[in-house]
LOLUMLO-345051 format. One record per residue (C-alpha): residue number from 1; residue in one letter; x, y, z. Coordinates in Angstrom, 2 decimals. Layout:
<seq NUM	type A	X X	Y Y	Z Z>
...
END
This chain:
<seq 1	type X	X -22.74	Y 4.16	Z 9.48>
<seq 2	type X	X -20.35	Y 4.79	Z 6.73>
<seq 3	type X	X -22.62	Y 5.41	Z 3.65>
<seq 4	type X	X -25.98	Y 6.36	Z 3.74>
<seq 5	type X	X -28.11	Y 4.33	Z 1.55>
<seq 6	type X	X -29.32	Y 7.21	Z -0.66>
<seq 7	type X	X -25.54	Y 8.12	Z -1.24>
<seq 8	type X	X -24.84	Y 4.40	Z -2.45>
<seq 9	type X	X -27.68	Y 4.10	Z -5.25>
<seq 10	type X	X -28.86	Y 1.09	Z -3.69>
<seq 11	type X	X -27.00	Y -1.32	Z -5.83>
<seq 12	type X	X -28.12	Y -4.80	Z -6.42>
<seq 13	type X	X -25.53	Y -7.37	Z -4.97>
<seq 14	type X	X -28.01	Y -10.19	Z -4.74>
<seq 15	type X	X -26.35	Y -13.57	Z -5.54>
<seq 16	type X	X -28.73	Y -14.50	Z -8.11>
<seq 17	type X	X -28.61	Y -11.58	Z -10.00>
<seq 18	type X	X -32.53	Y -11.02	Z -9.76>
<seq 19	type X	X -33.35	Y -7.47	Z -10.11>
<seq 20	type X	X -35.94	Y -5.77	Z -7.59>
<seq 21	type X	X -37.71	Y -2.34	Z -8.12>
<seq 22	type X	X -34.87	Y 0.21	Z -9.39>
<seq 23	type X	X -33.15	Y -2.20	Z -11.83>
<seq 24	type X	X -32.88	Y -2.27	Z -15.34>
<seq 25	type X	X -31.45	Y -5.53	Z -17.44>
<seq 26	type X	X -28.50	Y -5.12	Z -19.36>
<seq 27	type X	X -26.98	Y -7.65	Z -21.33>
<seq 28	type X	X -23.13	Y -9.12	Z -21.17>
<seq 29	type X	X -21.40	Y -11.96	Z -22.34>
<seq 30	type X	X -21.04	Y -14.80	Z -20.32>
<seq 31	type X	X -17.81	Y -15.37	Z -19.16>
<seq 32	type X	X -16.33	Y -18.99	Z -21.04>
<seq 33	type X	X -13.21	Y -20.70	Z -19.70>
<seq 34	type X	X -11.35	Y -23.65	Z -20.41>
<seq 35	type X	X -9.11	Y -25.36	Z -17.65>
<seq 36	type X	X -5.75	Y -27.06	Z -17.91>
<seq 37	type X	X -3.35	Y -28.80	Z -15.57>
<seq 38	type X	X 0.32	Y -28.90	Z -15.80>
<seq 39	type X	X 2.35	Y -27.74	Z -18.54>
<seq 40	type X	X 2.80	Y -28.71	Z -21.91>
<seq 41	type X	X 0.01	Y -27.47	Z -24.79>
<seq 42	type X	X -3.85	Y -27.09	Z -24.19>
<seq 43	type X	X -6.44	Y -25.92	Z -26.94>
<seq 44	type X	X -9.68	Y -23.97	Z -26.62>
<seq 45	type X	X -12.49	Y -23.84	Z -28.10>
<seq 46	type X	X -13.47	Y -20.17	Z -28.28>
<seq 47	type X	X -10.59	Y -17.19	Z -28.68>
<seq 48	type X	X -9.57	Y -16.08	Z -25.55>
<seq 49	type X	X -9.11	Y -12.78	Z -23.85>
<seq 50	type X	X -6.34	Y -14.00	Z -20.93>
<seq 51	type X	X -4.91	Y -16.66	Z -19.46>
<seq 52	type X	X -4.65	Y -17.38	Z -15.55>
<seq 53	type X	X -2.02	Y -19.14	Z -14.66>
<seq 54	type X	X -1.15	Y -20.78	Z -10.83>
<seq 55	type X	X 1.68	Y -22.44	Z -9.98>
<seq 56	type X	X 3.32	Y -23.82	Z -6.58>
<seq 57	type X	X 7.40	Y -24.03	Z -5.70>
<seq 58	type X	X 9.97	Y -21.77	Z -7.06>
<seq 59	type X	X 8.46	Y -18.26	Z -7.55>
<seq 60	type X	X 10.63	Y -17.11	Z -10.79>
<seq 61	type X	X 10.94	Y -19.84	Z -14.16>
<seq 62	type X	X 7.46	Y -20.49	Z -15.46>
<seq 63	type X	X 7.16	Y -19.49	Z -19.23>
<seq 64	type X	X 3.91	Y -19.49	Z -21.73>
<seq 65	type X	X 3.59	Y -19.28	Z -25.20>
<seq 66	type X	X 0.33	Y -18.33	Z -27.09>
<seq 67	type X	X -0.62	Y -20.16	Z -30.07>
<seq 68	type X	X 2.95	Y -20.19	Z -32.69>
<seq 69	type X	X 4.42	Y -16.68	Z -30.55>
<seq 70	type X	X 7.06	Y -16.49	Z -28.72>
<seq 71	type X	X 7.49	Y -17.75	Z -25.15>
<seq 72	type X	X 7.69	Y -14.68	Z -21.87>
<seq 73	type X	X 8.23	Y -15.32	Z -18.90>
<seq 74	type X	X 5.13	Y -15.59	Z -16.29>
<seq 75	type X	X 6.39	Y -12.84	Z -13.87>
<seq 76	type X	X 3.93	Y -12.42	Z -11.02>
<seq 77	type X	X 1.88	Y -9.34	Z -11.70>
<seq 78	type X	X -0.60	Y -7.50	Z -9.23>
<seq 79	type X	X -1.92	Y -10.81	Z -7.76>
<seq 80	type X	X 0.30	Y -12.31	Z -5.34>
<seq 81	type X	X 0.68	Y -15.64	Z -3.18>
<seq 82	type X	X 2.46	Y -17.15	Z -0.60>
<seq 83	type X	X 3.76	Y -20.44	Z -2.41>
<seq 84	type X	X 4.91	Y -20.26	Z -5.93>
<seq 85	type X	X 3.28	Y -17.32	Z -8.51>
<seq 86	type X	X 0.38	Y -16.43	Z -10.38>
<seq 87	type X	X 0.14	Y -14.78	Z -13.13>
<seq 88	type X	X -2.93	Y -13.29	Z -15.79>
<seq 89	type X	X -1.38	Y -12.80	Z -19.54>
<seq 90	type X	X -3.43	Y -11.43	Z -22.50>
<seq 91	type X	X -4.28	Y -13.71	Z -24.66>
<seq 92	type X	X -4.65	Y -11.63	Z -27.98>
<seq 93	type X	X -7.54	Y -14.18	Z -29.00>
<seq 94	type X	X -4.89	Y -17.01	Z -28.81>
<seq 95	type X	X -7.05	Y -20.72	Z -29.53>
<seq 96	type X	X -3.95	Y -22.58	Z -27.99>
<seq 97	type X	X -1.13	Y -22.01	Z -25.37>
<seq 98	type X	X 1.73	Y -24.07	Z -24.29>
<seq 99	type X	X 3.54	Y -23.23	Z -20.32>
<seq 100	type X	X 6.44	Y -24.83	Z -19.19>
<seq 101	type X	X 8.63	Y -24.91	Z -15.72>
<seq 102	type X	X 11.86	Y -25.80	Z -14.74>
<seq 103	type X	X 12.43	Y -28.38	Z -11.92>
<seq 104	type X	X 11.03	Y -26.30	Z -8.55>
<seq 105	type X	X 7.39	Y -25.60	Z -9.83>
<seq 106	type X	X 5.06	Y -27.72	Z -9.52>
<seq 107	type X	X 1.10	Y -28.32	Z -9.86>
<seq 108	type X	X 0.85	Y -25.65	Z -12.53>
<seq 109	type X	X -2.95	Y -24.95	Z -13.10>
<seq 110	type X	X -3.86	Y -22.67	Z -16.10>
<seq 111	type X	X -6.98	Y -21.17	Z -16.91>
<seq 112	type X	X -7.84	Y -19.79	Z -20.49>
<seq 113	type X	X -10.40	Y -16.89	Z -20.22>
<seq 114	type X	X -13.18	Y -15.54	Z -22.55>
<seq 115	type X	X -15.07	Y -12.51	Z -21.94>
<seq 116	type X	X -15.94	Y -10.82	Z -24.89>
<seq 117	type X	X -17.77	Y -13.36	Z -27.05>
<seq 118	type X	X -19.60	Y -15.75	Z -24.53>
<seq 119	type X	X -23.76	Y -15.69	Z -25.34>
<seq 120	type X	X -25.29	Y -13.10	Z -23.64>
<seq 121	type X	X -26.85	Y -13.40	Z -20.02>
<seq 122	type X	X -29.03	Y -10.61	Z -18.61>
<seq 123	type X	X -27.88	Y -8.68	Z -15.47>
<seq 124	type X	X -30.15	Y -6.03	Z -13.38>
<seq 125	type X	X -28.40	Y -3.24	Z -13.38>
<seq 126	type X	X -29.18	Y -0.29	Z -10.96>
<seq 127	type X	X -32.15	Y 2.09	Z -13.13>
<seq 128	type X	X -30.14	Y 5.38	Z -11.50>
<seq 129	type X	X -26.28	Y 6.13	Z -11.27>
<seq 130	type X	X -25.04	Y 4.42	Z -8.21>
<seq 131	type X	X -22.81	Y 6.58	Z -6.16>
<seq 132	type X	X -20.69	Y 6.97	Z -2.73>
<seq 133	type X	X -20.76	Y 10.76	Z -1.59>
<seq 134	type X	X -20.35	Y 12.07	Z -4.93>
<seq 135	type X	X -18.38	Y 8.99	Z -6.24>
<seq 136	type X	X -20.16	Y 7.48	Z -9.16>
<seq 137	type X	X -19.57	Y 3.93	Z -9.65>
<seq 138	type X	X -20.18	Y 1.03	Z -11.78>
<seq 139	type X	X -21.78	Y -1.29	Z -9.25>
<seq 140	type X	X -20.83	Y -4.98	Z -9.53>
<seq 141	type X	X -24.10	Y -6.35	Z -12.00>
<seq 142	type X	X -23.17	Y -3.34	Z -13.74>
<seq 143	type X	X -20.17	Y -4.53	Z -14.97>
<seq 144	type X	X -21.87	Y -8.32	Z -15.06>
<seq 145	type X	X -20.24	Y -9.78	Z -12.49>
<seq 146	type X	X -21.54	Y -13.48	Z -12.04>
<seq 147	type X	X -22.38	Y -14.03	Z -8.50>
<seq 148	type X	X -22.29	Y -17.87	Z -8.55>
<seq 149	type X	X -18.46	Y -17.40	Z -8.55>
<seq 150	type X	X -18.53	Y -16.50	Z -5.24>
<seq 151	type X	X -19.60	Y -19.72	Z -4.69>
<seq 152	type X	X -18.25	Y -23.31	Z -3.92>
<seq 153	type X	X -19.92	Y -26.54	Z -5.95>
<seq 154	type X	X -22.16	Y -27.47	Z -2.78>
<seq 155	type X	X -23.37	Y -23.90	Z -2.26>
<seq 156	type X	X -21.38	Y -22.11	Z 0.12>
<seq 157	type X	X -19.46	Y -19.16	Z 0.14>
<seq 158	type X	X -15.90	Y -19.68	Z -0.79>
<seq 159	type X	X -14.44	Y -17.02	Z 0.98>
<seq 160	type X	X -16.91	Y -15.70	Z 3.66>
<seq 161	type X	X -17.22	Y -11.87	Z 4.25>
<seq 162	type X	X -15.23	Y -10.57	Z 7.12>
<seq 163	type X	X -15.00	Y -6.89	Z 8.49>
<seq 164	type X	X -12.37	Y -5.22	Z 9.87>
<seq 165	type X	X -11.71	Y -1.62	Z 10.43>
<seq 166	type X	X -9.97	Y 0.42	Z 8.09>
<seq 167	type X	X -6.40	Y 1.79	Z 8.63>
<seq 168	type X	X -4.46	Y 1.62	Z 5.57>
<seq 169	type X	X -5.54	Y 2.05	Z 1.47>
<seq 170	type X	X -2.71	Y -0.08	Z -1.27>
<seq 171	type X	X -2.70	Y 1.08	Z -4.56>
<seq 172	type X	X -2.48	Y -1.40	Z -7.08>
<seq 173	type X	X -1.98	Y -1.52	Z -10.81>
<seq 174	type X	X -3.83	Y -4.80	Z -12.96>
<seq 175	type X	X -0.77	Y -4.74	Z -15.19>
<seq 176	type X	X -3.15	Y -5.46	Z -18.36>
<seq 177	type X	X -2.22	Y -4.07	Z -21.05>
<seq 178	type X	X -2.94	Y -0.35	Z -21.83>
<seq 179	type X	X -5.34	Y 1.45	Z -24.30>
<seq 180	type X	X -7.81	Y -0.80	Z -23.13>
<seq 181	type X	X -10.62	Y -1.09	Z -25.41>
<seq 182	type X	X -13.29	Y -2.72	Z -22.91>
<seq 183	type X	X -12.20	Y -2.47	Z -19.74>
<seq 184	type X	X -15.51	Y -3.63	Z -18.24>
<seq 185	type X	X -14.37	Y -7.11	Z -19.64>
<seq 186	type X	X -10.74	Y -7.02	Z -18.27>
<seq 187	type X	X -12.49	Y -6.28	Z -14.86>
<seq 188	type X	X -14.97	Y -9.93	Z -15.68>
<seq 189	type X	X -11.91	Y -11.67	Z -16.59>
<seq 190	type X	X -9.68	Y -10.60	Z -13.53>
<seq 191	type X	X -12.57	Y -11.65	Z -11.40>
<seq 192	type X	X -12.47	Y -14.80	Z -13.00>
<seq 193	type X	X -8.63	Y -15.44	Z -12.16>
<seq 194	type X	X -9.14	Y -14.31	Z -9.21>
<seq 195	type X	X -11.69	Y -16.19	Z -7.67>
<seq 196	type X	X -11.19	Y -19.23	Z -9.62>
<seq 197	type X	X -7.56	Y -19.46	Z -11.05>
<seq 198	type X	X -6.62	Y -18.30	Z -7.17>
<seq 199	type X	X -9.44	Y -20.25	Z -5.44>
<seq 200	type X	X -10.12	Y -16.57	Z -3.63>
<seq 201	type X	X -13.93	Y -17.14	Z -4.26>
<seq 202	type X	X -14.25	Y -13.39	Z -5.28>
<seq 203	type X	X -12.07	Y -10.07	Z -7.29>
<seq 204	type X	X -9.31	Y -9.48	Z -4.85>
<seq 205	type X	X -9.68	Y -5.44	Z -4.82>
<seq 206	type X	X -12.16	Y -3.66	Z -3.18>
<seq 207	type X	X -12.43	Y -0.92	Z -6.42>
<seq 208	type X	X -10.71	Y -1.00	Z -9.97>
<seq 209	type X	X -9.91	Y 2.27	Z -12.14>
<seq 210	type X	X -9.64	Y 2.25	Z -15.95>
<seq 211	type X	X -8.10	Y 4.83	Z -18.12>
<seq 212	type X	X -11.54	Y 6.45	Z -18.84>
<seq 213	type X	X -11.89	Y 7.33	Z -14.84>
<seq 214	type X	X -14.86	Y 4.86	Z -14.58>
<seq 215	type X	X -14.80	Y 3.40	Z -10.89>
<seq 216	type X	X -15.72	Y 0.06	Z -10.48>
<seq 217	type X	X -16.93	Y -1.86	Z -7.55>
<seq 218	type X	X -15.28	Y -4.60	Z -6.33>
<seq 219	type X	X -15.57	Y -7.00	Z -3.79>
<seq 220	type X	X -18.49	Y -8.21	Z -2.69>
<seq 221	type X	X -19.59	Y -6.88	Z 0.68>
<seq 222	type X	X -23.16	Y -7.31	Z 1.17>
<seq 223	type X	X -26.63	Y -6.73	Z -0.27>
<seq 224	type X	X -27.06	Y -2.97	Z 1.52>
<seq 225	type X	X -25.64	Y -1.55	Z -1.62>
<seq 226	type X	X -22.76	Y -0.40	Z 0.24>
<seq 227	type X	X -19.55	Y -0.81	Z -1.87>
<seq 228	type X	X -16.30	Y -1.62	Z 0.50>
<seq 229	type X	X -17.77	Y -1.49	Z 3.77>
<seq 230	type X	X -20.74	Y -3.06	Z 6.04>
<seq 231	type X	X -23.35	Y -0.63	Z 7.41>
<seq 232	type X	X -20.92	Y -0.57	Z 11.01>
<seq 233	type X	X -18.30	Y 1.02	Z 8.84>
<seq 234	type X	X -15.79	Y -1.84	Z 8.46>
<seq 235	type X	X -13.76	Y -3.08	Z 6.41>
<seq 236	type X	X -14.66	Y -6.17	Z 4.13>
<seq 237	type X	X -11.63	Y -8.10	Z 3.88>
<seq 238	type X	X -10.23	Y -8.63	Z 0.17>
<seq 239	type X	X -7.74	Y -10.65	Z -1.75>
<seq 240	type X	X -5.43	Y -7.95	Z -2.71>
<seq 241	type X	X -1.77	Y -7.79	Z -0.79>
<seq 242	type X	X -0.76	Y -11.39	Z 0.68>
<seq 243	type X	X -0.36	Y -10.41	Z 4.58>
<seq 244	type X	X -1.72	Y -7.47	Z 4.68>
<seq 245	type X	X -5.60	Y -7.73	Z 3.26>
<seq 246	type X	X -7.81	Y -7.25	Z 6.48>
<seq 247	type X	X -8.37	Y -3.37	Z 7.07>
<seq 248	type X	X -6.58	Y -2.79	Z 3.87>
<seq 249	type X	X -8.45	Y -0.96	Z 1.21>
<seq 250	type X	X -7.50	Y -2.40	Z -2.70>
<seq 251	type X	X -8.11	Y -0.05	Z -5.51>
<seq 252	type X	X -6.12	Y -1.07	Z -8.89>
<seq 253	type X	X -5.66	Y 1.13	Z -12.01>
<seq 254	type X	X -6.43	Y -0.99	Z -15.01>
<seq 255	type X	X -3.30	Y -0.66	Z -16.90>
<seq 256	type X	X 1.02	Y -1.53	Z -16.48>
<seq 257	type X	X 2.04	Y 1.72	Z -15.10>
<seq 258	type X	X 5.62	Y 0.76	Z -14.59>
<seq 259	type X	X 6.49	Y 3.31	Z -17.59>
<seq 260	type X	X 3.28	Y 4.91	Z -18.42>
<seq 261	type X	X 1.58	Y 7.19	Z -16.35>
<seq 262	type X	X -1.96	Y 7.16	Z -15.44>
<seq 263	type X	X -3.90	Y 9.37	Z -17.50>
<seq 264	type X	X -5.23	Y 12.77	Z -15.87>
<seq 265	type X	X -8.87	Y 10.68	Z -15.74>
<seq 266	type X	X -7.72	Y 7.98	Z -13.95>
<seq 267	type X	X -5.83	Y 9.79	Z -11.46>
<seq 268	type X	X -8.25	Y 12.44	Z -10.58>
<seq 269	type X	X -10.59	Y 9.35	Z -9.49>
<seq 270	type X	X -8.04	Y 7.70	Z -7.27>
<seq 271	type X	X -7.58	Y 10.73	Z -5.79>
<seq 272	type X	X -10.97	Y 11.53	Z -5.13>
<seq 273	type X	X -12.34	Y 8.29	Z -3.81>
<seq 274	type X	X -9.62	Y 7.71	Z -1.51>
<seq 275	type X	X -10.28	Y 11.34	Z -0.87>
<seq 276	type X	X -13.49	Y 10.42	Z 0.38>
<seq 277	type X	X -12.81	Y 7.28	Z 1.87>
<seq 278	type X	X -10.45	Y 9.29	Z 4.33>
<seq 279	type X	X -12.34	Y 12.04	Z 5.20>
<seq 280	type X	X -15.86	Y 9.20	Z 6.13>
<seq 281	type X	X -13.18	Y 6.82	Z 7.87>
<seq 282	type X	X -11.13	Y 9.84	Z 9.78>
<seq 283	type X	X -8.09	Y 8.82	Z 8.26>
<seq 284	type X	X -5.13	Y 11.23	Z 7.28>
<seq 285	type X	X -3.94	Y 10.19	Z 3.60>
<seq 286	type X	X -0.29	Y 12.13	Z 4.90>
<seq 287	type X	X 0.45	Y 10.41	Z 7.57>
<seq 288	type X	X 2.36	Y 7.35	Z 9.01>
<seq 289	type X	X 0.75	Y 4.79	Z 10.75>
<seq 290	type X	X 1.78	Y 1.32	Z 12.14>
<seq 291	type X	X -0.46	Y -1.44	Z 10.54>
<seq 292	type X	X -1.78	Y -3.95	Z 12.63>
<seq 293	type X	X -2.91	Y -6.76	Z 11.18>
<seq 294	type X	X -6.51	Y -7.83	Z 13.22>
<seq 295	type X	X -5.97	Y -11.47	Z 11.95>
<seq 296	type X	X -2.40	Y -12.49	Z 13.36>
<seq 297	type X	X -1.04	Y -9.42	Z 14.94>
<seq 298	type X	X 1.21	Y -8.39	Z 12.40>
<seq 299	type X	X 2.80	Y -4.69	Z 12.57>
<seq 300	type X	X 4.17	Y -2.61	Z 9.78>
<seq 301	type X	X 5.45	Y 0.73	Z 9.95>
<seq 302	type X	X 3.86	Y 2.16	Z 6.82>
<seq 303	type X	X 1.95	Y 5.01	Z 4.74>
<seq 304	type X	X -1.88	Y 5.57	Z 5.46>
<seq 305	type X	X -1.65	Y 5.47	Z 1.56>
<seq 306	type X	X 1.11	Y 3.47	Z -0.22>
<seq 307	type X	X 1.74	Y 0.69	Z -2.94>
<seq 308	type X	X 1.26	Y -2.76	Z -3.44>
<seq 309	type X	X 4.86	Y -3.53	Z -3.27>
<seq 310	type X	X 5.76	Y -1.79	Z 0.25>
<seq 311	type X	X 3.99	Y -4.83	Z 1.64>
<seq 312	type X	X 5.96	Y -7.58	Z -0.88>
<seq 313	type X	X 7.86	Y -8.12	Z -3.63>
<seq 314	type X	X 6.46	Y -7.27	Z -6.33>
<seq 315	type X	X 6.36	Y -4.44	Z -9.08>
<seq 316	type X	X 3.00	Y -3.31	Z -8.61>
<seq 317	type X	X 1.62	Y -0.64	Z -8.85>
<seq 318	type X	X 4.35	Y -0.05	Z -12.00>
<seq 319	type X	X 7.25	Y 2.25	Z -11.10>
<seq 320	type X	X 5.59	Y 5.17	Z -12.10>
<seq 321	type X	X 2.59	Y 5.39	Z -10.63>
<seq 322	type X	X 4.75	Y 4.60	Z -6.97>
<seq 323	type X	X 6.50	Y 7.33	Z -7.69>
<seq 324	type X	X 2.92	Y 9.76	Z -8.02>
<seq 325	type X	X 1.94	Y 8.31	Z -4.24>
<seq 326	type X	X 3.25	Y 11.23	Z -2.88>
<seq 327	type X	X 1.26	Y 13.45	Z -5.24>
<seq 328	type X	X -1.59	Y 11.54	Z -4.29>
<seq 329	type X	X -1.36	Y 12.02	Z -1.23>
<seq 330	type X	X -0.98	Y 15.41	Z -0.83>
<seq 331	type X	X -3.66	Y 16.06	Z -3.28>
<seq 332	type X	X -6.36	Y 13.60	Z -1.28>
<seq 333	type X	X -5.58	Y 15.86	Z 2.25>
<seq 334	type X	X -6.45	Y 18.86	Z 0.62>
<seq 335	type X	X -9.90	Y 20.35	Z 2.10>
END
């Protein structure tokens, strides 16, 4: 066994969101969304924190423009896909968007997110701080995730757990913005994208970061209040680098660290859970390794430790922080 249960805090994963003996309710705002399809204009009716957009084709071209602002370019961020992009863009409390695409995208879905001012809905929150071998953590009620999103209309589990085990950890950055002043709520709505924007059924990463240091619990990998892994040790398979997800370990700094730094807080975290993680899975955060993917037998000369875009094209985790993996890595081998 990986974690011992006293060392996890016993956090409730339940899909209902019950609470047992051990839990205290807390309060969050429901998460509200509004769903468009193809481009032109779409209004909401409630101000909203991001929009998730998903689009098939051509990769690069897509454009959005909130409310009377200017149009940007969707640029795939963190979140990557095989066909086409995706992309999650703040929203500065925008009531209306407009995307467009050039000829080569097609069946562009768009998702507006709100997950600030929704009415409140209780959550049973773990009474004691829930930690991993001296890792505290906000466990998933704790930072109100809704487990019906997990979940397909006729009941079922969109994406079903599966466990692999672990040989490599990719660092990720959300690229949200920065200075984030609830980054509980980026984490709802980035969960939301994910597992309905993407159809992944779940948050992609295994654990998020925010600028505070605050670790937060990702995907969903059972009700033994083990964050990550199954009792066996293994891996639960995420939604967080297209190819390379099963025995690959997410974590994502909330933030665009492709010319900002991580602060000290944030850092010091990432260093010490993957810290941890290495020293409980045997792993040496120095060394090179050849990935194997358990799925389909794909091999990859790589880093125990390395960045969301060794594995694809992408920016993530933000030029910066890449260039700290080595840091990080030296400073998660030290005994």
């Amino acid at each position: 066994m990986v974690f011992a249960a006293g060392d996890s805090g016993e956090s409730d994963n339940s899909a209902s969101g019950t609470g047992d003996s051990g839990t205290t309710p807390e309060k969050f705002p429901a998460t509200r969304t509004e769903a468009a399809t193809g481009t032109g204009e779409a209004t909401t009716a409630f101000a909203a924190s991001y929009v998730g957009v998903r689009w098939s084709g051509a990769k690069d071209g897509a454009a959005i423009r909130l409310a009377d602002g200017d149009w940007q370019t969707l640029a795939s961020g963190c979140a990557t896909v095989e066909d086409g992009g995706t992309a999650l863009v703040a929203a500065d409390s925008a009531t209306a968007y407009s995307v467009k695409a050039p000829g080569g995208i097609n069946a562009v879905h768009s998702l507006a997110i709100d997950t600030t001012d929704g009415p409140d809905r209780t959550f049973h929150v773990p009474s004691e701080p829930t930690r991993v071998r001296g890792v505290g953590y906000l466990s998933r009620p704790a930072w109100g995730a809704d487990e019906s999103k997990r979940f397909k209309p006729d009941g079922s589990v969109n994406s079903p757990e599966t466990y692999y085990p672990l040989q490599i950890i990719t660092v990720h950055h959300t690229a949200t913005p920065n200075d984030d002043p609830d980054p509980a709520a980026t984490v709802r709505a980035i969960y939301e994208y994910h597992a309905i924007t993407n159809d992944w059924g779940d948050i992609g990463y295994h654990f998020l970061i925010d600028e505070a240091g605050t670790v937060y619990e990702g995907r969903y990998s059972g009700d033994d209040g083990i964050p990550a892994f199954n009792p066996d040790g293994d891996l639960v398979t995420g939604f967080h680098s297209v190819g390379y997800n099963s025995g690959a370990l997410g974590i994502a700094l909330i933030g665009n660290l492709d010319r900002q730094a991580p602060t000290d807080a944030a850092k010091a975290s990432l260093i010490r859970l993957i810290k941890v993680i290495c020293r409980l899975q045997g792993l040496d955060p120095q060394a090179q390794v050849t990935y194997t993917n358990p799925v389909n037998g794909t091999k990859k000369d790589t880093n125990t430790i390395g960045g969301h875009r060794d594995y694809f094209d992408t920016e993530c985790p933000g030029q910066v922080m890449y260039d700290l993996l080595g840091e990080v890595r030296t400073a998660a081998a030290r005994r």
